[in-house]
C-alpha positions in Angstrom: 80.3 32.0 154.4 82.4 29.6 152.5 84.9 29.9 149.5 83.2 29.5 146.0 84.9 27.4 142.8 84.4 29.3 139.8 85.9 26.3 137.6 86.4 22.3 138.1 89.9 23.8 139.2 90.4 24.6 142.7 91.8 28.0 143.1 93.4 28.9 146.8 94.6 32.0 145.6 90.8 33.2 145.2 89.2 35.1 148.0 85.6 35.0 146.4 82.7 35.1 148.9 80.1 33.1 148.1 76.1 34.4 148.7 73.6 32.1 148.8 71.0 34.4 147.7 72.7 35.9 144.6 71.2 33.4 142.4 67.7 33.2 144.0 67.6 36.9 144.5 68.3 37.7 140.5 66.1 34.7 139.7 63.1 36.6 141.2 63.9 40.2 140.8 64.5 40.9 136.9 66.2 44.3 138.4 68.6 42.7 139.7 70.3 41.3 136.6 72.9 44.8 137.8 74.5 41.8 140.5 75.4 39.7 137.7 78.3 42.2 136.3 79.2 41.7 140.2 81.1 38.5 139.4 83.2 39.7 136.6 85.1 36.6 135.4 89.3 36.7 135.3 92.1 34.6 133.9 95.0 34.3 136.0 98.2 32.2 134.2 101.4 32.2 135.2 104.5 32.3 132.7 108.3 31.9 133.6 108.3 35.6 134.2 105.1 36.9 135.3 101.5 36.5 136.8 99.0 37.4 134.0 95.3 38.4 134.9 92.7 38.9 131.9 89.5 40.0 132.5 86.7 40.7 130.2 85.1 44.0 130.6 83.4 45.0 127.5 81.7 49.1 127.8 83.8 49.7 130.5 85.6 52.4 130.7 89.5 52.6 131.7 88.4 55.4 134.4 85.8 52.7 135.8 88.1 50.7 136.5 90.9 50.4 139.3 93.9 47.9 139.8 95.4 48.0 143.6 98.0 46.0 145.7 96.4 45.5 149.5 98.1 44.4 152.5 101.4 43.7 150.6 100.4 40.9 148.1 96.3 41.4 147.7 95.8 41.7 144.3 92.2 43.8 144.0 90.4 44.7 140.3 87.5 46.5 141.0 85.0 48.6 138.8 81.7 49.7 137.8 79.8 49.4 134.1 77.6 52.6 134.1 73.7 51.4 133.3 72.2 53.0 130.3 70.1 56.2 130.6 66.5 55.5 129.8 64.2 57.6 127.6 60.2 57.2 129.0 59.5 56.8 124.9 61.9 53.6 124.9 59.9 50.0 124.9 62.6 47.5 125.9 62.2 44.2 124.7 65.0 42.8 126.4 67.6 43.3 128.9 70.2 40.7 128.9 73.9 43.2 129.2 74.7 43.5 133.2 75.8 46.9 135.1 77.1 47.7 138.3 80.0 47.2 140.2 82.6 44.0 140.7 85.6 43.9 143.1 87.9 40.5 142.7 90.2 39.9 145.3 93.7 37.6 144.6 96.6 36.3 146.9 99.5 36.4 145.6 102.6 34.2 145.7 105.7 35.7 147.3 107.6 35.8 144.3 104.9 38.6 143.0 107.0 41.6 142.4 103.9 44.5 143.3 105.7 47.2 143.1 106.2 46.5 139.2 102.2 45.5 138.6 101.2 47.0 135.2 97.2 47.0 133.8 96.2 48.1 130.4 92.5 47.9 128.7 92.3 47.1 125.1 89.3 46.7 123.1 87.4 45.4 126.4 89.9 43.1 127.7 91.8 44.0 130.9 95.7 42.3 131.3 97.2 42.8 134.7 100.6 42.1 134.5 102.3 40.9 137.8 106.7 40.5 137.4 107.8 37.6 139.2 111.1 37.7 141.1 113.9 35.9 140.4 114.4 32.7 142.2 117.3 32.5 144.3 119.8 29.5 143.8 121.4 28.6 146.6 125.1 28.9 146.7 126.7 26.1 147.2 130.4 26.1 148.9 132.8 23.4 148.9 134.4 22.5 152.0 137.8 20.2 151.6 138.3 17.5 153.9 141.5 17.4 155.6 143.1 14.2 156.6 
């Protein structure tokens, strides 16, 4: 397995895993089209104060989703977008909105503060809010010179 680019921009905080038969296997199955929900896109930008994740998740409820802190400094969103229920007297024309689950892993820096981390879901829009710490200056000490 190898690391996927989601943009022109490299990103070596990502920890996507790439499948070479996602595509092929939606291509050919239309069932499938629940695996495309799987790669739930997310912003990350940092400020002078915090890191700031935005992810798009429009029908999804804030109980199907969950923000965690793994292993220290593992960023994790993960969720799941319900599928429809299905009456036998529906005729479906077309099914292009995805369903299923996503998890998106992130490394973060060691200035992330993740004991401060704070999500909130507003009108389909996730922002993960990550407090950086403080850097340290160092102190500097002047020494006189004798002689």
């Amino acid at each position: 397995m190898s690391l996927v680019r989601r943009s022109n921009v490299f990103d070596p905080f990502s920890m996507d895993l790439w499948d070479p038969f996602d595509n092929m296997f939606r291509s050919i199955v239309p069932s499938a089209s629940s695996a495309a929900f799987a790669n739930a896109r997310i912003d990350w930008k940092e400020t002078p104060e915090a890191h700031v994740f935005k992810a798009d998740l429009p029908g999804v409820k804030k109980e199907e989703v969950k923000v965690e802190v793994e292993d220290g400094n593992v960023l994790v969103i993960s969720g799941q977008r319900s599928r429809e229920e299905e009456d036998k007297n529906d005729k479906w024309h077309r099914v292009e909105r995805s369903s299923g689950q996503f998890t998106r892993r992130f490394r973060l820096p060691e200035n992330a503060k993740t004991e401060e981390v704070k999500a909130a879901l507003e009108n389909g829009v996730l922002t993960v809010t990550v407090p950086k710490a403080e850097v340290k200056k160092p102190e500097v000490k002047s020494i006189q010179i004798s002689g």
